[in-house]
C-alpha positions in Angstrom: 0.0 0.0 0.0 1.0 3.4 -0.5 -0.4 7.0 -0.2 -0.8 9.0 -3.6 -0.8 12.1 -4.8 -1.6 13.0 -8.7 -1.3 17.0 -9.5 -1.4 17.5 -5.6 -4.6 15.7 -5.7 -6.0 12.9 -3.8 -8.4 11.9 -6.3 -5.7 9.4 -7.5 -8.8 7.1 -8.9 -9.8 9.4 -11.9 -6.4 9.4 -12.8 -5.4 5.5 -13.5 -7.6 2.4 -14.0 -6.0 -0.6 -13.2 -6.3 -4.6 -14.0 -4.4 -7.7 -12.9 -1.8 -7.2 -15.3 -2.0 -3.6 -16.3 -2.5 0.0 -15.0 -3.6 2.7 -17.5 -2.5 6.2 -16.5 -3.2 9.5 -18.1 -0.4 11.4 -17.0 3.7 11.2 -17.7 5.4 11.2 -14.3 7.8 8.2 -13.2 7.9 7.9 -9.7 4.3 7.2 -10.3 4.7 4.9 -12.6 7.2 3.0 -10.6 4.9 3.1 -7.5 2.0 1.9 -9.5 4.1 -1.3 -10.7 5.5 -1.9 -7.6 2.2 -2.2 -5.5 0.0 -3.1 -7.8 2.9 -5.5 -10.0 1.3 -4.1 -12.6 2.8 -3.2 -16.7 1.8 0.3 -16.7 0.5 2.1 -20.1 0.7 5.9 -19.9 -1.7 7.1 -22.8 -5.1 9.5 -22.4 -8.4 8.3 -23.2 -11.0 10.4 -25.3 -8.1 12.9 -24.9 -8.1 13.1 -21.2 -6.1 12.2 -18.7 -8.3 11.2 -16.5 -7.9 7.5 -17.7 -9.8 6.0 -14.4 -13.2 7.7 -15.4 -13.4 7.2 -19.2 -12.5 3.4 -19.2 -13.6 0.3 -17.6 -11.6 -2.5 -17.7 -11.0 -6.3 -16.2 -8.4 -8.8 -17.4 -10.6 -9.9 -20.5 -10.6 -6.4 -21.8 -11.4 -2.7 -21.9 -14.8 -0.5 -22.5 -13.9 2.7 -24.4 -16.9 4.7 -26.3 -16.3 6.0 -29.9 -14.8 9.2 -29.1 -11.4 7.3 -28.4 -8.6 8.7 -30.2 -7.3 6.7 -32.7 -3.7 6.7 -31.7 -5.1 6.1 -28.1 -7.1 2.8 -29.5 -3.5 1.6 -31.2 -1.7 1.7 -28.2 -3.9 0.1 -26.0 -4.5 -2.4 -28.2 -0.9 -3.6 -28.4 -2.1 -4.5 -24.5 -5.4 -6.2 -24.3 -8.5 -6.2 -26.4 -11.1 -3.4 -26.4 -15.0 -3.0 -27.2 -15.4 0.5 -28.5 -19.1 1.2 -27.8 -21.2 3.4 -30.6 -22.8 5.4 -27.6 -22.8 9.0 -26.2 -21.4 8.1 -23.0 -17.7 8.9 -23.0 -16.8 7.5 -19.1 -17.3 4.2 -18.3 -15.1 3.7 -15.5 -17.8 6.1 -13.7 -20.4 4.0 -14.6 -19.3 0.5 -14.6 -18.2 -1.4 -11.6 -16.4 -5.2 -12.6 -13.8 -7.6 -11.9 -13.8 -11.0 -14.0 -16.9 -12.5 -12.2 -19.6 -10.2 -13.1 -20.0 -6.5 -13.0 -22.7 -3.4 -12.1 -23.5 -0.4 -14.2 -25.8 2.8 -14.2 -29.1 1.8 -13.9 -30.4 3.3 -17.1 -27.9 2.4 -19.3 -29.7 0.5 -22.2 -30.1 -3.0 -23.3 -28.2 -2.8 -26.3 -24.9 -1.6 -24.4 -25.1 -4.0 -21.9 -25.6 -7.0 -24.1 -22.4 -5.6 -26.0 -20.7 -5.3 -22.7 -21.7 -9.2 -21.9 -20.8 -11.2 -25.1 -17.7 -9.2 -24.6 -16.3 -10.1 -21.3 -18.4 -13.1 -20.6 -19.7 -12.5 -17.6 -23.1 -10.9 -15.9 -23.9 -7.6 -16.2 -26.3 -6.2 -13.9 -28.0 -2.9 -13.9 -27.7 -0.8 -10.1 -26.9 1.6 -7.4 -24.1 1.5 -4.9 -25.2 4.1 -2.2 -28.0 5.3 -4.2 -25.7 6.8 -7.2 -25.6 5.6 -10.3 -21.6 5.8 -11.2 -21.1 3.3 -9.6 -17.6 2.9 -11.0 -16.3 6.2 -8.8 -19.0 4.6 -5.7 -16.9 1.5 -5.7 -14.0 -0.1 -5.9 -14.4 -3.7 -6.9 -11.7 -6.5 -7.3 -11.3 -10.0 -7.3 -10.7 -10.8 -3.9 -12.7 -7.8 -2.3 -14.9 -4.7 -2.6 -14.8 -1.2 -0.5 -18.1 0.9 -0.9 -20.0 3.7 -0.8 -20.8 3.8 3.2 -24.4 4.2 2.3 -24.9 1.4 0.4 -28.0 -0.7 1.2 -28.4 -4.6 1.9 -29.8 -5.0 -1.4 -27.1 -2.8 -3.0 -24.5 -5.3 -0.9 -26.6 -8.6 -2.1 -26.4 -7.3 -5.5 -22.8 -7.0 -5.9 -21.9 -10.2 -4.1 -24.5 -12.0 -6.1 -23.0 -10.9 -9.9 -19.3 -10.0 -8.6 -18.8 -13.0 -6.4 -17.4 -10.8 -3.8 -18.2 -9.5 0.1 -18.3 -6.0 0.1 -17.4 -3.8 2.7 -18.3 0.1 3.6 -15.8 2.7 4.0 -14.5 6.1 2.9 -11.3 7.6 1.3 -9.7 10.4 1.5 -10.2 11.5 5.0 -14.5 10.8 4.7 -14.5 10.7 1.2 -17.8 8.8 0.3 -17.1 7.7 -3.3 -14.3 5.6 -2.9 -14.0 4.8 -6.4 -11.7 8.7 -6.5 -9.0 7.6 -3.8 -8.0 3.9 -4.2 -6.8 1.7 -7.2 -6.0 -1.6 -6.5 -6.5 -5.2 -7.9 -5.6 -8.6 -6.0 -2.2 -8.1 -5.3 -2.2 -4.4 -4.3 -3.7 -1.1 -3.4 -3.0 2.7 -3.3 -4.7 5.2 -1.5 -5.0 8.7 -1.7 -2.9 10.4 0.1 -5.5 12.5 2.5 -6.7 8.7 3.6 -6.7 8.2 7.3 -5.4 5.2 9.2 -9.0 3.8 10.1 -9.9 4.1 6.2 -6.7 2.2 5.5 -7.9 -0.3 7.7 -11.0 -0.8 6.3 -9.9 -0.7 2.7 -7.2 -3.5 3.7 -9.7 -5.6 5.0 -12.3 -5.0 2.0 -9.9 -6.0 -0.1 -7.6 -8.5 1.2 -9.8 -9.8 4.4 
């Protein structure tokens, strides 16, 4: 584990986007590079998405592949697809790692996203897709933060929310904060299996919590 900073900011979770064998980062700066590799032992790809930087709210990924929507660049599409296949989605929505919540069991995403997407988004990664809230809010992509060993969440999520998300992600999810009582958890930590950051306003009793969400 360690404590992050991105532009002075704690929001280190709209910045990179990460998987079991990659981290995506929209910004050029080496010691963060090397800190993502090293906690999260992790190949790191340093490209923008859509022609933004923040990487960890435009794309939604899990170690079958990504979710981009069309407005990907195309010499963003090239270079992530040197890394790991991608499903660019004909669809106005430009960020789905706000509103897409997944590991390789299953995953969650904005309720009123429609049937077409998700049945794209299925066939795709082969797993469950399951419309819902985390907390009562929709992106749940920045309301969660959802691996394959664990999940930290929005502290107001709801039984049914909880039931939801162990059902389709095959995971037992746990309430906290980032950030020093940051509710969406989804902006402060990154992590997969092996490995977590935080941001670096996060408290010890949130570290606590996040560890055991996601390691238990």
């Amino acid at each position: 584990m360690k404590l992050l900073s991105i532009h002075g900011s704690p929001l280190i979770g709209l910045y990179i986007r990460a998987s079991e064998n990659f981290a995506i980062i929209g910004i050029r700066d080496k010691i963060v590079e090397n800190i993502i590799r090293e906690e999260l032992d992790v190949d790191v790809i340093m490209t923008t998405i859509c022609g933004s930087e923040l990487v960890g709210a435009m794309i939604a990924l899990n170690d079958r592949g990504a979710i981009v929507s069309k407005n990907i660049l195309k010499r963003e599409l090239n270079k992530l697809s040197k890394y790991m296949d991608i499903l660019v989605l004909d669809t106005e929505i430009t960020c789905f790692g706000n509103i897409l919540a997944l590991n390789n069991r299953g995953a969650i995403i904005h309720p009123e996203i429609e049937n077409k997407i998700i049945d794209e988004i299925e066939k795709f990664l082969g797993i469950e897709v399951r419309r819902g809230t985390v907390g009562g809010i929709k992106t749940v992509g920045m309301a969660s933060v959802i691996t394959n060993r664990g999940a930290i969440v929005n502290p107001n999520a709801n039984d049914w929310e909880l039931k939801i998300i162990g059902e389709v992600l095959k995971v037992e999810p746990v309430k906290g904060t980032v950030n020093f009582g940051n509710e969406m958890v989804g902006t402060g930590v990154v992590a997969n299996s092996k490995g977590y950051l935080a941001g670096k306003d996060t408290t010890g009793f949130e570290l606590g919590l996040i560890e055991e969400a996601l390691f238990g």
